[in-house]
N, C-alpha and C positions, 0 to 999 in steps of 0.2 A: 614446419616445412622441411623437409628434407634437401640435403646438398645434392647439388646440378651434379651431371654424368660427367667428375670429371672437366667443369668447365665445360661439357658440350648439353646446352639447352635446347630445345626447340630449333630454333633459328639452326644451330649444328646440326641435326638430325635430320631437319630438313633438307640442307647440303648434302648429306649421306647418302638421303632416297633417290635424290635426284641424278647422284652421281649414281647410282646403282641403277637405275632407269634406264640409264642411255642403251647399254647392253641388252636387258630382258625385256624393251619392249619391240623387241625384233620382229615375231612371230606377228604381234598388232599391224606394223609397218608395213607389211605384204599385200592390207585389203584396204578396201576404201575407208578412212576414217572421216567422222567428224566432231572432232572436238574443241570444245570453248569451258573456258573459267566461268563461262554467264553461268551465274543459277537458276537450276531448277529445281522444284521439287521432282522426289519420287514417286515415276508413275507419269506424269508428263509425257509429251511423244516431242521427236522430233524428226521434221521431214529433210533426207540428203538426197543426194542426184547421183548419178552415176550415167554417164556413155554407155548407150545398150541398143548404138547402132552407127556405124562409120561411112564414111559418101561414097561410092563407088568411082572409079572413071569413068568419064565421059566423052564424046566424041567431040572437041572445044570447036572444031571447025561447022558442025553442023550446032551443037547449042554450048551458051555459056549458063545456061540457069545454074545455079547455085544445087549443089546438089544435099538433100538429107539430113541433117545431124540429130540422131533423137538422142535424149535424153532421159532417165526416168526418175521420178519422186518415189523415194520408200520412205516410207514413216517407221519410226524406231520407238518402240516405246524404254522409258525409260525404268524397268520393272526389276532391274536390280540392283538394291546397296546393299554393296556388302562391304566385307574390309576385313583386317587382321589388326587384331588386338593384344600387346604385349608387356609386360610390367619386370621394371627394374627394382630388384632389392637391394641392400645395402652395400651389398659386395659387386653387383653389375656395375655400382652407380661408379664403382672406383676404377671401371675397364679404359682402356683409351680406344681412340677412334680406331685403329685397325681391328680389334677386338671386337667392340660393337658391330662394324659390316660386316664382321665371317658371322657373331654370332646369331645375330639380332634382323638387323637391316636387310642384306642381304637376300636372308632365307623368307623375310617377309613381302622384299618386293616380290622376287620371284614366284613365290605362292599366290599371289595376289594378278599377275600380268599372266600365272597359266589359269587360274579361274576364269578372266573375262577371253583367253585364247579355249578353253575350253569349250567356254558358253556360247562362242562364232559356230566352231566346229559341229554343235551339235545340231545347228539351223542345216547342214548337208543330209538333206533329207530324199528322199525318193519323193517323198510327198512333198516336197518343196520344189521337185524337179530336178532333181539331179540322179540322174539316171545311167551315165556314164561312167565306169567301173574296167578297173585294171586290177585284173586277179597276178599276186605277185607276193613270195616269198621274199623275207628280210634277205636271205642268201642270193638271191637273185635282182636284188636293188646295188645295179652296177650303172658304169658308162652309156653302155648301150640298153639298159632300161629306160632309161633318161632319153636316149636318143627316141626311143621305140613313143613314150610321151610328149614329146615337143613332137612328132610330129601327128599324134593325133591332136594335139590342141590346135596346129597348123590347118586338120580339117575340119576342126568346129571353127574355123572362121576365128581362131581367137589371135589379140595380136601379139607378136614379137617381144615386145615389152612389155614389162610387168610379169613377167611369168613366174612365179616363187611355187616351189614344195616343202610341205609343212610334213616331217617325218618324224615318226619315232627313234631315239635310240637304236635299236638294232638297223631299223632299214636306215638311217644315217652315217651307222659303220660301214653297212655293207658296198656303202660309196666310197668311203674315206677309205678304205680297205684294196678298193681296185688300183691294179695294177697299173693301168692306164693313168689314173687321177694321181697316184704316188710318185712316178715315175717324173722328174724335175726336166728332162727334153721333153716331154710330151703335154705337160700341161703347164710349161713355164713357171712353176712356184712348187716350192716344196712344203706349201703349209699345212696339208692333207698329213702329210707324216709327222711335222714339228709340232703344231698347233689342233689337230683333231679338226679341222674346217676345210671346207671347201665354198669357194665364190659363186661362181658357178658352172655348169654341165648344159652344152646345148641351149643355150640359151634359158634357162630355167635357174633361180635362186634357192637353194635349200635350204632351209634352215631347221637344226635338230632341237625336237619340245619334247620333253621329258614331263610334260602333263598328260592328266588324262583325255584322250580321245574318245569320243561318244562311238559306240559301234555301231548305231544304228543297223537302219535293215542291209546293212553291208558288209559286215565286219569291216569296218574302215579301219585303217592302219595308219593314214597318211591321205594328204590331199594335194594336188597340182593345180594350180588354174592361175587363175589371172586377179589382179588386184580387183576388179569390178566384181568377184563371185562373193564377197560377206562384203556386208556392211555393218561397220561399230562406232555407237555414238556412245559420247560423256559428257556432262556435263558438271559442273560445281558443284559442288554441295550444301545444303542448306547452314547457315549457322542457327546455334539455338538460342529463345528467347532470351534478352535481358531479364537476368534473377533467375531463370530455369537450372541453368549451369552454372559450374565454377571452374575454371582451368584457362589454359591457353588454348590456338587454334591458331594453324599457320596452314594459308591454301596454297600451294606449290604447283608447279605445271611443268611438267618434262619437256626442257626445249627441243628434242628430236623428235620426237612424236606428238605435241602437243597436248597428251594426257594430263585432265585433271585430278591432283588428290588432296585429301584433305589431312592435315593431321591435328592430331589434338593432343593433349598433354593434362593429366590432371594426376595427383595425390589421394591414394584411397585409405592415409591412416599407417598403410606398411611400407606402401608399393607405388613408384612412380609408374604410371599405366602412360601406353602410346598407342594410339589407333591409326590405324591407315584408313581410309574411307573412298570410295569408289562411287559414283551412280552413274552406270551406265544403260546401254540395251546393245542386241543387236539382233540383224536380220540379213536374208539371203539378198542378193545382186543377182546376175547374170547367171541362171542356173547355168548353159549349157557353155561354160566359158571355163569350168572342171572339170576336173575326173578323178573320182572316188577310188584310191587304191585301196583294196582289198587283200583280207590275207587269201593265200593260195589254198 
């Protein structure tokens, strides 16, 4: 058997992922989730809820009935494991911890949390009902873009809260780049120039994904809506039978988000091998509670 990473095993590595989590699973955080450690197998479905309809006022003087609340069930099938697989040779094994997360951990959470932010995105479908569409150059994702979207979501009825935008690289600069947004009287914080980030605009959360975006029948660029428009379930992972396998296996759950992962740990003779493991699904919410930005 080959000597431990440096004193960091399993149980270490696991610490890594998780501390690496907290950051990348950003873009997740913005939609409805439902995740639990329970195992399932893959292929399984599981049914979440989502609010997909709010009470109106009422006149209290003429009635007190209770007004409306609906709710809806989506079933999530759970039809994808996947995961990132990677192997330390002799010379990894002697790396230390800050080594490991630039070179190792890091690149694999990441890879890993824009696969299943990919696999949301690409449920925005026209045929899913999402129909609403802001034609917009990266050059032109400023302040008052932003404004121009909060308040069409204003007229689909969507609400105040929860509002996040999921943008590319360019159209994320073309924020962080405004005059407006940089400018430390104007929008109380200079993080926009020091840190490359912004909070938020208008009531809206931005957050920049350097994965791939599905282009659908849209050219999508970028998506705005409300945490009720995707829905993403996970669950555990299976373990494999007694005598089937040989290695370790340590199931981890990211306290910010409550994602489940699995890792495993085995020796293949060269190479200490690390899997990351996933089973998730996902599916649409609230079609008209987005809006599809489009390139121009």
């Amino acid at each position: 058997m080959a000597n431990t990473l440096n004193g960091v095993n399993l149980a270490r590595l696991s610490q890594l992922s998780l501390d690496t989590l907290l950051t990348e699973t950003l873009p997740l955080r913005q939609f409805v989730t439902d995740f639990s450690p329970e195992v399932r197998a893959s292929g399984e479905t599981v049914t979440t809820r989502f609010a997909s309809n709010w009470p109106s006022v009422q006149d209290m003087a003429a009635s007190k009935s209770p007004g409306d609340v609906t709710t809806t069930a989506r079933t999530v099938t759970l039809n994808n494991f996947d995961g990132v697989v990677i192997a330390f040779d002799d010379l990894e094994r002697t790396y230390s911890d800050i080594e490991l997360v630039d070179l190792f951990v890091a690149p694999a959470m990441s890879t890993l949390i824009e696969h299943v932010t990919s696999a949301a995105l690409g449920v925005i479908t026209a045929a899913n009902g999402f129909n609403a569409t802001a034609a917009l150059a990266a050059t032109d994702m400023n302040a008052d873009a932003m404004a121009d979207l909060a308040e069409a979501l204003t007229n689909q009825k969507v609400p105040r809260t929860g509002r996040a935008a999921i943008l590319k690289p360019s159209y994320y600069a073309g924020l962080v780049k405004d005059n407006v947004i940089q400018a430390v009287d104007s929008s109380g914080s200079s993080e926009a120039l020091r840190d490359h980030r912004v909070s938020r605009v208008h009531g809206i959360t931005p957050v920049e994904y350097n994965g791939a975006i599905p282009a659908g029948d849209a050219n999508m660029e970028g998506f705005v809506g409300h945490r009720n428009s995707l829905c993403i379930a996970a669950r555990g992972v299976n373990k494999p039978a007694p005598g089937t396998w040989f290695g370790n296996i340590s199931d981890i759950v990211d306290p910010t988000s409550g994602l489940p992962l699995q890792i495993r740990e085995y020796y293949n003779g060269s190479q200490m091998v690390y899997e990351w493991a996933l089973n998730f699904g996902v599916s649409h919410g609230v079609t008209d509670s987005g809006i599809i930005i489009a390139s121009a």
